[in-house]
N, C-alpha and C positions, 0 to 999 in steps of 0.2 A: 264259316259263315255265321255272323253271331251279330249282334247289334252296333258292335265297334261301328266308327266312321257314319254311321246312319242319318244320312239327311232326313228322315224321317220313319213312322213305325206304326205298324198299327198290327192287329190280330183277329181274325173271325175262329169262332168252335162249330164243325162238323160232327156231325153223327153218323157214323157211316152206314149207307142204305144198301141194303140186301142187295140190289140189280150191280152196284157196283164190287162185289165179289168171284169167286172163282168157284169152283164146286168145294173147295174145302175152306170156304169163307174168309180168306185172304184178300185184299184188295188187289185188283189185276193192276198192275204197275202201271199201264193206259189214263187212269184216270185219277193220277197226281195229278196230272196239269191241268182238270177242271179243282182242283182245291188250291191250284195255284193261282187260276181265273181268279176265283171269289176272293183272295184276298191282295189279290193286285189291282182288280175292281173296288174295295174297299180304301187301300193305299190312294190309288188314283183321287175318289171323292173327297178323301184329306184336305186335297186342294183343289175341287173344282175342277177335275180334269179326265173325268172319267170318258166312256167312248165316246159317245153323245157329243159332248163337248171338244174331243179332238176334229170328227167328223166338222162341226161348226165352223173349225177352227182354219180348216181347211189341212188338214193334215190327216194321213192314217199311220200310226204305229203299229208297222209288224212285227210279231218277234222273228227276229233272225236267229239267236241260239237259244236251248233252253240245256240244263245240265239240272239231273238227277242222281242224286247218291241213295242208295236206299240200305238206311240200315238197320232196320228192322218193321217187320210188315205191321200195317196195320188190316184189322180184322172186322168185321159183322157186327155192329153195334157197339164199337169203339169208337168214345166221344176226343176228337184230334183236335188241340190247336194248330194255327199255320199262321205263325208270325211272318209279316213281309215286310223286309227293311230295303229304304229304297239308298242306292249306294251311291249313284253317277246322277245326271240329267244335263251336264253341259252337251255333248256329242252327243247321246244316247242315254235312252231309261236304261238302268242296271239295279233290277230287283233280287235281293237274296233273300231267302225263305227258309225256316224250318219248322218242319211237324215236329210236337210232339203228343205224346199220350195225354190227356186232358187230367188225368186223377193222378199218373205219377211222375208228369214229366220226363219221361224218360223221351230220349232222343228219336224218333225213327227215320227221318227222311230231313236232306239237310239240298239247295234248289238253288238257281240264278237261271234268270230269264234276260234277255237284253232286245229292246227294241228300239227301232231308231224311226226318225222323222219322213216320211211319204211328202213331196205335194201331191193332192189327189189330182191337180188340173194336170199339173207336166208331168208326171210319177217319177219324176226326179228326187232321189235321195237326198238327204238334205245332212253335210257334213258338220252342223252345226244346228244344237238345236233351235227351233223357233223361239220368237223373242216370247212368244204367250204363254210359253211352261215355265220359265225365267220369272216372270210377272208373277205366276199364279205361285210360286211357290215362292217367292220372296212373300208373300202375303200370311204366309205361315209358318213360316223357319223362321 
């Protein structure tokens, strides 16, 4: 998972806060997927397309799979990047992800998320995505 092939890229810095640790200040592996949040929240606004704007749109994107590799923990006031490069969006979003440590870049946690298209009237799946994620990210690719 690395930037190759990336329809697009962006990056947020975490600091990792006390309640999201373990008793030995480890981050409990539960809560990659809110550092995943933020920076697929961040990817999303790239183009206009963040929840707000799906909801609009008349669509809900669930994820259906999420995959985590963890390979090396991050700890208690360890400042993390989480690059999210977005891979797919013809069928389905397909986000790849990796943390690393903010001061040595060292690798820790390498991600893919895949969400696909909701109508929220019929909650019919939609095997193609809507024309308006098409639209908004031609606007910027």
């Amino acid at each position: 998972m690395n930037s190759k092939g990336a329809l697009l890229s962006t990056h947020v810095e975490i600091e990792i806060p006390f309640h999201d640790c373990d008793p030995m200040n480890v981050v409990w592996h539960g809560n990659y997927a809110r550092y995943l949040e933020v920076a697929r929240c961040e990817l999303l606004r790239l183009f206009d397309y963040d929840y707000m704007q799906m909801k609009e749109s008349g669509y809900a994107w669930p994820i259906v799979d999420m995959r985590i590799k963890y390979v090396s923990p991050a700890m208690f006031l360890q400042k993390i990047r989480v690059d999210a490069y977005l891979k797919e969006y013809e069928t389905r979003l397909r986000i790849d992800y990796v943390i690393t440590d903010c001061q040595t870049a060292k690798k820790l946690t390498k991600a893919t998320t895949v969400q696909v298209a909701v109508d929220v009237q019929t909650d019919e799946l939609q095997y193609v995505s809507p024309a308006v994620i098409t639209e908004k990210l031609h606007k910027v690719m």
